[in-house]
Structure formats: C-alpha cells, structure tokens
C-alpha positions in Angstrom: 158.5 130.5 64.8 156.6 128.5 61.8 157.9 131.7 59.7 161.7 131.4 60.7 161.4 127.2 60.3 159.6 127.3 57.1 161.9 130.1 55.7 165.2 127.8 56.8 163.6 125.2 55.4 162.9 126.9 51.8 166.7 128.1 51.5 168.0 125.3 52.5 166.5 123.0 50.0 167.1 125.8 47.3 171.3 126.0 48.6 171.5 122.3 48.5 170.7 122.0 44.5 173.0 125.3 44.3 175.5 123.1 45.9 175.2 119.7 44.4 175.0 121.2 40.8 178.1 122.7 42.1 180.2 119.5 42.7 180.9 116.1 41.0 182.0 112.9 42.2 184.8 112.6 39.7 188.8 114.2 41.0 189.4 117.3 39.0 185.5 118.3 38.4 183.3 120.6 40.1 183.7 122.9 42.8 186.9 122.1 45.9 186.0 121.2 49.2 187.7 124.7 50.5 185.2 126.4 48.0 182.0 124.6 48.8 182.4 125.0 52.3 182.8 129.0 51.7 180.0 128.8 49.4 177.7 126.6 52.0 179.3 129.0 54.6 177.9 132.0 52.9 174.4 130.4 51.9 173.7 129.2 55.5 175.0 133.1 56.8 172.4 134.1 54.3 169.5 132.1 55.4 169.5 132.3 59.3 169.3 136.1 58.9 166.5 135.7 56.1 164.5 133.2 58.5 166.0 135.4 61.5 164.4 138.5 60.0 161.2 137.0 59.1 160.3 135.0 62.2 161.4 137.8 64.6 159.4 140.7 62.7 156.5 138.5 62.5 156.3 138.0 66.0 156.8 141.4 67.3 154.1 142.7 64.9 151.5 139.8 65.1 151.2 140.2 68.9 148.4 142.4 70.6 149.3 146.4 71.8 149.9 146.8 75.6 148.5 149.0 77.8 149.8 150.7 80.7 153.4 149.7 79.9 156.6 152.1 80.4 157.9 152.3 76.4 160.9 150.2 77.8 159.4 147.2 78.8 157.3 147.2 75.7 161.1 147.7 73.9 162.1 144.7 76.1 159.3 142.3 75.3 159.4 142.7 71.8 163.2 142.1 71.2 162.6 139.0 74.0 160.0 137.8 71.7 162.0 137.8 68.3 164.7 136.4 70.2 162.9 133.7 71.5 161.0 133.1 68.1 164.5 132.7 66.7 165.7 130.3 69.3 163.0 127.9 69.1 163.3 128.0 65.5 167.1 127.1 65.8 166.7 124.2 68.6 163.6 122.6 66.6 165.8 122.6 63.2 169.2 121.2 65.2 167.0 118.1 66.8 165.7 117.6 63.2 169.4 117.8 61.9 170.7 114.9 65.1 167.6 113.1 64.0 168.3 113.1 60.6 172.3 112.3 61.1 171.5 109.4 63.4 169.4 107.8 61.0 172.0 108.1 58.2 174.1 105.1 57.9 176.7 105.5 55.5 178.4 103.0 54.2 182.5 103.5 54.4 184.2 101.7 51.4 187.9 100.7 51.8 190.6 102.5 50.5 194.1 102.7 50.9 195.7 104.7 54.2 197.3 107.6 52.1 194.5 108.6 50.1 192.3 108.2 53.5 194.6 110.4 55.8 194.4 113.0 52.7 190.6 113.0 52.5 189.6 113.0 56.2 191.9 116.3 56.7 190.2 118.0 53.7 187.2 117.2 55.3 188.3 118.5 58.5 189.0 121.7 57.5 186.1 122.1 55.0 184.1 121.2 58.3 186.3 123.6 60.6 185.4 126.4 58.1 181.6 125.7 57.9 181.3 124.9 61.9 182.7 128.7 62.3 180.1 130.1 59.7 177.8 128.6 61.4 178.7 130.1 64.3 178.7 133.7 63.1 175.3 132.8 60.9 173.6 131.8 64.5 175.2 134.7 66.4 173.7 137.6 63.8 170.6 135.2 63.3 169.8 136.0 67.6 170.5 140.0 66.5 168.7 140.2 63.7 165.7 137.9 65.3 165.6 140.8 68.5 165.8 143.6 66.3 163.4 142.5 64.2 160.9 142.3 67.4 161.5 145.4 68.3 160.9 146.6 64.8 158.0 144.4 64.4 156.5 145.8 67.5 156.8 149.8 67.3 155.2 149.5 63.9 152.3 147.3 65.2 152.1 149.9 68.0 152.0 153.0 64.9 149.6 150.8 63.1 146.3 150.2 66.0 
C-alpha cells in the first residue's frame, strides 16, 4: 500500500508541473481546457495503473509461501491481496484529496453574468471529461492491482 501511495504521489506531483507549464492565465495562451483535461485524463490513467502495478506486485510477492493450500485459493488470496493493497491506497489518497479541497478557500472575484455562464460550462465539461477518466483510470487500477497479486505471488512461490 505505501508502494501504490508513494508511487501516486510521485506522478502526481511530476503531472502537475507537466500541466501548469502547460497553461497560462492569459485568453489565447497555453493549453484549452478540453485539452488539459485530456491531457490530466491520460496522466492520471497513467499513474493509477503505475501505482496499481507496483503496490499489487509488491504485495503478492512480499507475503510468506503457504502450505497445504489447493493452488486456487493460493490464486484467490494473492489477487485479494493486490486488490485490497490497491483499494486502501485509493481511499487513503481520496480522504487526503476532501481534506485538501475542504481546506481550500478560494476566493471568487466578480465578473459579469455572460463571461460567468461561459466559464462555469467549460469547466463543466473539462470536469465531465476528467470525472469519466477517472473512472476508467480506477476501474483498470483494481485489475491491474489483482493481477499484479497474482503475478506477484506465483513468482514468490517459484522463488523459495
């Protein structure tokens, strides 16, 4: 699990100067909000499986052989294991990612109604696009994360 978190965590500071060497705060300049999203969408899809692969494999190979067990439930355990390793990683980043959210205050300038109703829809669909890779990213992420178990733990089971 530290694997997977600390992985996440190493990606995601490295996509985050990808992406704001990527964009400017002046119209016209930079990358578009339908293209960052994509961009983020891709780099987040990129990093669950990285972190998914890592923390999964890890914790199929790293635990001890057992004895006396029918080759399924050895199969079983070990996918259980990177699966588990993968969601504990993923609730432990979300409650650092509400935690983080509700101590952001952003301040909200005024601005006219036009330009307002013309920003908050770009958002919305820049947000509707990354909301959906995230939910692919997190879906492969608990694939990879089993398979990875399972991997993980027939090697450590070639290897005594």
């Amino acid at each position: 699990m530290i694997a997977a978190i600390s992985v996440t965590l190493v990606l995601m500071i490295l996509g985050s100067a990808f992406g704001l060497g990527s964009v400017s705060p002046w119209p016209g300049v930079g990358a578009k909000g339908s293209a960052f999203a994509i961009g983020a969408g891709i780099w987040m899809i990129v990093t669950q499986w990285l972190a998914s692969l890592s923390g999964g494999y890890l914790a199929g190979r790293l635990r001890t052989r057992w004895h006396g067990l029918h080759s399924d439930e050895v199969f079983f355990r070990d996918t259980a294991h990177g699966f588990l390793t993968w969601a504990t990683a993923t609730v432990f980043l979300a409650l650092v990612a509400v935690l983080a959210g509700a101590l952001a205050n952003p301040a909200v300038p005024t601005v006219d109604m036009e330009s307002t109703h013309a920003a908050a829809d770009a958002m919305r669909e820049a947000a509707v696009t990354l909301a959906g890779f995230t939910g692919l990213s997190l879906v492969v992420g608990a694939f990879i994360a089993s398979v990875a178990g399972a991997v993980g733990g027939r090697l450590r089971d070639l290897h005594p």
